[in-house]
N, CA and C atoms as an extended XYZ file, in Angstrom:
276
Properties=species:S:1:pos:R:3:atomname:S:1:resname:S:1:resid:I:1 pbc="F F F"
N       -28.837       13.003       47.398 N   UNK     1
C       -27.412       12.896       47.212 CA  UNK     1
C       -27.076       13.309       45.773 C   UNK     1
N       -25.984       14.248       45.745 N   UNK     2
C       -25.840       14.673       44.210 CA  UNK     2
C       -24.424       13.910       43.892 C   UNK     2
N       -24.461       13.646       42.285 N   UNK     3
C       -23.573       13.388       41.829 CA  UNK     3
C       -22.182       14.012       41.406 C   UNK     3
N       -21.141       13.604       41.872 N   UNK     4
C       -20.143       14.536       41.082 CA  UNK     4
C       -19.922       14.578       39.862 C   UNK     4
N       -19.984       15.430       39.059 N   UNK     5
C       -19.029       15.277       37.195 CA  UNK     5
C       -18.195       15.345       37.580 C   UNK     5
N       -17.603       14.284       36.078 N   UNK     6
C       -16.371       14.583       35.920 CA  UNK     6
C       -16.350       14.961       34.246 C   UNK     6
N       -14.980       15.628       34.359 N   UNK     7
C       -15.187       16.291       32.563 CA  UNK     7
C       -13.586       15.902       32.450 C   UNK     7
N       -13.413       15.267       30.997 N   UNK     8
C       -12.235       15.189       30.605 CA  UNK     8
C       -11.463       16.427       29.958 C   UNK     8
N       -10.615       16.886       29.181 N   UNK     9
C       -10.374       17.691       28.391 CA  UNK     9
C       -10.181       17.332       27.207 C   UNK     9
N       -10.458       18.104       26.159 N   UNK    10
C       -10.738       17.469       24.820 CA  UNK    10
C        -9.056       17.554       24.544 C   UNK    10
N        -9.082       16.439       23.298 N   UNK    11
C        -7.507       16.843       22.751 CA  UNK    11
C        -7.682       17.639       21.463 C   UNK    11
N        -8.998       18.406       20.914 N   UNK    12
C        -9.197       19.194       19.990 CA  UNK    12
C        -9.578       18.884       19.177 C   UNK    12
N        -9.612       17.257       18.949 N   UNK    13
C       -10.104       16.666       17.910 CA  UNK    13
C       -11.385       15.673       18.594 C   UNK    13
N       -12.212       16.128       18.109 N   UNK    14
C       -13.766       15.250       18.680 CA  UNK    14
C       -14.081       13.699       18.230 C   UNK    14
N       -12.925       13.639       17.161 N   UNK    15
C       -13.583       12.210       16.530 CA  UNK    15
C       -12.225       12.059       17.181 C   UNK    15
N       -11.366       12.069       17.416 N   UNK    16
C       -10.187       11.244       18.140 CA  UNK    16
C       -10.784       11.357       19.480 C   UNK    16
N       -11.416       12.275       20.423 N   UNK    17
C       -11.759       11.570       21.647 CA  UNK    17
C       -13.003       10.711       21.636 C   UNK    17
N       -13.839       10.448       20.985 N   UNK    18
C       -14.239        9.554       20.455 CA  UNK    18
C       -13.862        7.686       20.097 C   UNK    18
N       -12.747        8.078       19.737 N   UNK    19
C       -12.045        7.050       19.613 CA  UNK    19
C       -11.867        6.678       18.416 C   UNK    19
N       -12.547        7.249       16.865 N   UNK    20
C       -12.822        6.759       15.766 CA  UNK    20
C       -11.491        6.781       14.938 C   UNK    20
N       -11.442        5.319       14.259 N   UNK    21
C       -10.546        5.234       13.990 CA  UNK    21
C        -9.900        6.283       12.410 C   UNK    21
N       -10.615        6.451       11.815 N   UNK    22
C       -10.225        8.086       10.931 CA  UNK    22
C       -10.646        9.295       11.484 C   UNK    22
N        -9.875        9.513       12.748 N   UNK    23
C       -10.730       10.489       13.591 CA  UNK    23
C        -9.738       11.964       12.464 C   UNK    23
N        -8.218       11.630       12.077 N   UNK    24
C        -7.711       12.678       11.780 CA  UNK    24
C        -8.221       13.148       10.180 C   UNK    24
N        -8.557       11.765        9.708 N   UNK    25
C        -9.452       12.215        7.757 CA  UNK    25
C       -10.529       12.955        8.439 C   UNK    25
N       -11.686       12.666        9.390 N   UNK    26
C       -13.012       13.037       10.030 CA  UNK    26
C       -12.546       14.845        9.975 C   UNK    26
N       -11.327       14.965       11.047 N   UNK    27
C       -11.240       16.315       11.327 CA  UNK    27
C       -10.503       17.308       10.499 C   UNK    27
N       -10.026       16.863        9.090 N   UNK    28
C        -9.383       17.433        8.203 CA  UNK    28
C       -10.458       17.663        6.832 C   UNK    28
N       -11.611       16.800        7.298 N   UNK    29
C       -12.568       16.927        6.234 CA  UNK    29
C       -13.887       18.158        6.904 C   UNK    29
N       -13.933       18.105        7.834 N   UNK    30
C       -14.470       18.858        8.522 CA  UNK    30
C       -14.123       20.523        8.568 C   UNK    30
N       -12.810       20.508        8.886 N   UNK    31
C       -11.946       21.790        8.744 CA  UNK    31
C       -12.390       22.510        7.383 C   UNK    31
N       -11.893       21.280        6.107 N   UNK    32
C       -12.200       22.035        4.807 CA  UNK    32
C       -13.504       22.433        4.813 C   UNK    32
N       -14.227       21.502        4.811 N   UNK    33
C       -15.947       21.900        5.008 CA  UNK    33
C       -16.999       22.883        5.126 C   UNK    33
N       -15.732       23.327        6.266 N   UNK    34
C       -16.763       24.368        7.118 CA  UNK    34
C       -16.469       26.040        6.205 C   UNK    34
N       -14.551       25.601        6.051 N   UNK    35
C       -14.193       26.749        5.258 CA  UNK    35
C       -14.740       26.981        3.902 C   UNK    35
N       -15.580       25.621        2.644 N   UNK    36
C       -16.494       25.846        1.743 CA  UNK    36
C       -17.868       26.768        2.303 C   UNK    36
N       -18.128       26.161        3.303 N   UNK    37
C       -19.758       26.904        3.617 CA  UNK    37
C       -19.409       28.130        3.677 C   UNK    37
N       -18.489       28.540        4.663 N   UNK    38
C       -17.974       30.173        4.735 CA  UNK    38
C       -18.227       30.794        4.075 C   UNK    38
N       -17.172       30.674        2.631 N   UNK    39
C       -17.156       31.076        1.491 CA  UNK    39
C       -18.068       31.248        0.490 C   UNK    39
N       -18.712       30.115        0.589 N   UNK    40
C       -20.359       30.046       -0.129 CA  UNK    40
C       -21.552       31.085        0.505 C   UNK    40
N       -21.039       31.299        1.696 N   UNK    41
C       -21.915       32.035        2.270 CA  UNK    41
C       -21.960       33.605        2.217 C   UNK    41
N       -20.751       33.768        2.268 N   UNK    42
C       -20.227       35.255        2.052 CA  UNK    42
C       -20.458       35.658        0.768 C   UNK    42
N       -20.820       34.912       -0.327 N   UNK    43
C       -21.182       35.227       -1.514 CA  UNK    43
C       -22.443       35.306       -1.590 C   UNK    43
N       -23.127       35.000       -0.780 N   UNK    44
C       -24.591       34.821       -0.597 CA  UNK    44
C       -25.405       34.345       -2.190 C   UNK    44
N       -25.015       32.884       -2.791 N   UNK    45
C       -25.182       32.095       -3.361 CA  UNK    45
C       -26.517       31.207       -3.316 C   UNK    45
N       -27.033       31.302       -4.445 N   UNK    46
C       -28.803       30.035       -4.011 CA  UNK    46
C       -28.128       28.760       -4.482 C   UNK    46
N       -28.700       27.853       -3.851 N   UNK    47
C       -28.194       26.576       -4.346 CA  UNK    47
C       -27.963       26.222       -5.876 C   UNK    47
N       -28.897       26.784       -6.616 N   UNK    48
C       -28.547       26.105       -8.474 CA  UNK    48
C       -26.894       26.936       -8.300 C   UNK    48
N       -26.339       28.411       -8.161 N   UNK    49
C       -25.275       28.636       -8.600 CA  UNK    49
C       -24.398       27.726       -7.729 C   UNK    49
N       -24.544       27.210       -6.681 N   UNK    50
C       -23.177       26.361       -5.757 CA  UNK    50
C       -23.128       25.190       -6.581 C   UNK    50
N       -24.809       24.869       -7.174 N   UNK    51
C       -24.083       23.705       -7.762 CA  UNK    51
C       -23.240       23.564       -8.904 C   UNK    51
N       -24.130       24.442       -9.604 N   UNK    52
C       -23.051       24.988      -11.000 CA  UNK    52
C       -21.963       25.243      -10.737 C   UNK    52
N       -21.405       25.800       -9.561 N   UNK    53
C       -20.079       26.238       -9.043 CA  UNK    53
C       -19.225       24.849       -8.912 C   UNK    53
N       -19.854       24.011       -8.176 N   UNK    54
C       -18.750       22.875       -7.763 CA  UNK    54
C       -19.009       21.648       -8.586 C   UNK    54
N       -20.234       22.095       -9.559 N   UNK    55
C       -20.415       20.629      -10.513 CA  UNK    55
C       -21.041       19.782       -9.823 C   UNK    55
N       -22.165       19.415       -8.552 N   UNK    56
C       -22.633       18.266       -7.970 CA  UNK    56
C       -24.073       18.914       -8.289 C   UNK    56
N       -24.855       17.959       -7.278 N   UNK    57
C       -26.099       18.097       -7.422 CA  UNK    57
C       -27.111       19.305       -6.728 C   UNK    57
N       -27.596       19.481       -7.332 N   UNK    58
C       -29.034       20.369       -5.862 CA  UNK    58
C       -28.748       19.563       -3.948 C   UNK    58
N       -29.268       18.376       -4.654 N   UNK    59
C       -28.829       17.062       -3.251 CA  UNK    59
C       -27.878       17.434       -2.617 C   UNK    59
N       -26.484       17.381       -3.259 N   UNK    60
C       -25.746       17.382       -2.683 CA  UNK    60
C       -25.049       18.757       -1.552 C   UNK    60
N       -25.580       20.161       -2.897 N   UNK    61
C       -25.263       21.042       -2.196 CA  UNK    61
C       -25.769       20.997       -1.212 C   UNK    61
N       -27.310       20.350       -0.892 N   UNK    62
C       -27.673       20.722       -0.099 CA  UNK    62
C       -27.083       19.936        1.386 C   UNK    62
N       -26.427       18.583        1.188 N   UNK    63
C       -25.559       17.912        2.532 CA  UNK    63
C       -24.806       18.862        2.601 C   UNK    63
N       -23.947       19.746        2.104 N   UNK    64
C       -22.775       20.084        1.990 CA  UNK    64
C       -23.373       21.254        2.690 C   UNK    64
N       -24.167       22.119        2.714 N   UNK    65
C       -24.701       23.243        3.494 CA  UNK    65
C       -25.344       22.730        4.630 C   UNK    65
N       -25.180       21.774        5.014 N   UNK    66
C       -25.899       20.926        6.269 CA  UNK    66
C       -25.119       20.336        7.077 C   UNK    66
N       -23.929       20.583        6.200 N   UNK    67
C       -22.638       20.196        6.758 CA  UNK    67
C       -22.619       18.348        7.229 C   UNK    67
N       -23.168       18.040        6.368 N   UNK    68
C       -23.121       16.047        6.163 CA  UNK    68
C       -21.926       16.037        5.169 C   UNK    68
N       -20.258       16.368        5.908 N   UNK    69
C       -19.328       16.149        4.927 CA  UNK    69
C       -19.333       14.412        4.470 C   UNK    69
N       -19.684       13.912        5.254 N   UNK    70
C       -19.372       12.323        5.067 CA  UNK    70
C       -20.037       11.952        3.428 C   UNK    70
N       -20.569       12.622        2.865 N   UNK    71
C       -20.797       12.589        1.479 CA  UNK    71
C       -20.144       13.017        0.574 C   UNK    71
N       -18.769       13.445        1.135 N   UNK    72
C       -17.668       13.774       -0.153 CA  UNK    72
C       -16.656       13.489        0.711 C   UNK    72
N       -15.334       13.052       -0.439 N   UNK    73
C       -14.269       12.844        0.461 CA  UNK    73
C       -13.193       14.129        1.203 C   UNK    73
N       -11.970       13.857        1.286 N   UNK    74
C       -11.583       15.196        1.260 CA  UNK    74
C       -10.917       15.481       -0.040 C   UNK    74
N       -10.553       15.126       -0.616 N   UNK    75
C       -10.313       15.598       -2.355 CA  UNK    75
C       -11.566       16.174       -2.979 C   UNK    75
N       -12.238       15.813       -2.639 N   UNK    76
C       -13.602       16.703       -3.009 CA  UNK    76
C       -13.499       18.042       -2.504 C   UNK    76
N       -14.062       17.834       -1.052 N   UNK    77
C       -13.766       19.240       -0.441 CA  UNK    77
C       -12.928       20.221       -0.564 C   UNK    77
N       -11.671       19.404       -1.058 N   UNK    78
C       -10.619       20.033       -1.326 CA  UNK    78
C       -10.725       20.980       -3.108 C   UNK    78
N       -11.195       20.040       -4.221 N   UNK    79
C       -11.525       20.574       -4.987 CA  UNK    79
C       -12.651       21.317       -4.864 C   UNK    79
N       -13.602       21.382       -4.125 N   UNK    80
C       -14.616       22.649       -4.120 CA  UNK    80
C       -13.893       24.308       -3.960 C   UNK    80
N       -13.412       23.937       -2.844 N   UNK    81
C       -12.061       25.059       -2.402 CA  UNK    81
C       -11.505       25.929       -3.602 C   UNK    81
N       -11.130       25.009       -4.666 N   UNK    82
C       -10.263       25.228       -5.665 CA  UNK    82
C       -11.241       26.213       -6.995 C   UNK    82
N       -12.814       25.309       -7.339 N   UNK    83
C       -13.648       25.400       -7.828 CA  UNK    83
C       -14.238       27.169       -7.036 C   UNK    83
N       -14.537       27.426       -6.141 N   UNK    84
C       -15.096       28.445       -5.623 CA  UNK    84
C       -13.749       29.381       -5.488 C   UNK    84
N       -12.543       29.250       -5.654 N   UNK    85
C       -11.188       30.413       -5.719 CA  UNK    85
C       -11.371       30.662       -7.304 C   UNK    85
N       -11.602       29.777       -8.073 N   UNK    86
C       -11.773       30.069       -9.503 CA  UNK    86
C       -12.532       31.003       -9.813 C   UNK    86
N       -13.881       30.724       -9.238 N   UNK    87
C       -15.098       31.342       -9.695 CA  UNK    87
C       -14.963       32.721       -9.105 C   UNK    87
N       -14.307       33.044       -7.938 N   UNK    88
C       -13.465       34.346       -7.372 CA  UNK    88
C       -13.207       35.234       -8.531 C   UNK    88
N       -12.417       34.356       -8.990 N   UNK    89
C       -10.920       35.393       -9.497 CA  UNK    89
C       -11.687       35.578      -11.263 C   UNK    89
N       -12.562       34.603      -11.655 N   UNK    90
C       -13.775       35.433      -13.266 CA  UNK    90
C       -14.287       36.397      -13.063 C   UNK    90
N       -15.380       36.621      -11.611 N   UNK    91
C       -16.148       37.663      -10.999 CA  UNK    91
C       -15.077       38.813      -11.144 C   UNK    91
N       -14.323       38.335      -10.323 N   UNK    92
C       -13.275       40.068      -10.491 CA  UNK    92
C       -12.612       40.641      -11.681 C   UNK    92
C-alpha cells in the first residue's frame, strides 16, 4: 500500500513556514548574505583580502563563505555590503 504526499506551498519565506519566530530578520539576513558572497566571489578574493576588506576575522570570513549568517547581525551584513562597494569604487 503506498502512501499519498502531501506538499504544502511555500509562502517564500522558509523560516516563516517553519514557524520561527524572526523568520522575517532570518530572511532579510540571508538575502544580504548571499548578495556579500556574490560579490566576494566575482572578485575572486582569498580569504586574508575579505578579511581585510570587511575588518573580521580569517574565522569569520570563513562562516560568512559558508554562509553561517547567524554569526553576524544584519547591520553587519549590511555594512559588509557597504565595506566591499567601497573597496569597488579605490580599485577603479
Amino acid at each position: 500500500m503506498t502512501q499519498e504526499q502531501v506538499f504544502e506551498e511555500s509562502s517564500g519565506n522558509v523560516f516563516a513556514d517553519l514557524g520561527l519566530e524572526d523568520a522575517d530578520e532570518l530572511f532579510e539576513s540571508g538575502k544580504i548574505g548571499i548578495k556579500v558572497i556574490r560579490l566576494l566571489k566575482q572578485r575572486n578574493l582569498k580569504q586574508p583580502e575579505i578579511s581585510e576588506i570587511l575588518d573580521i576575522t580569517q574565522l569569520e570570513v570563513s562562516h560568512l563563505m559558508k554562509g553561517e549568517f547567524h554569526h553576524f547581525s544584519k547591520d553587519k551584513l549590511l555594512n559588509f555590503l557597504q565595506r566591499i562597494d567601497k573597496s569597488l569604487l579605490i580599485q577603479n
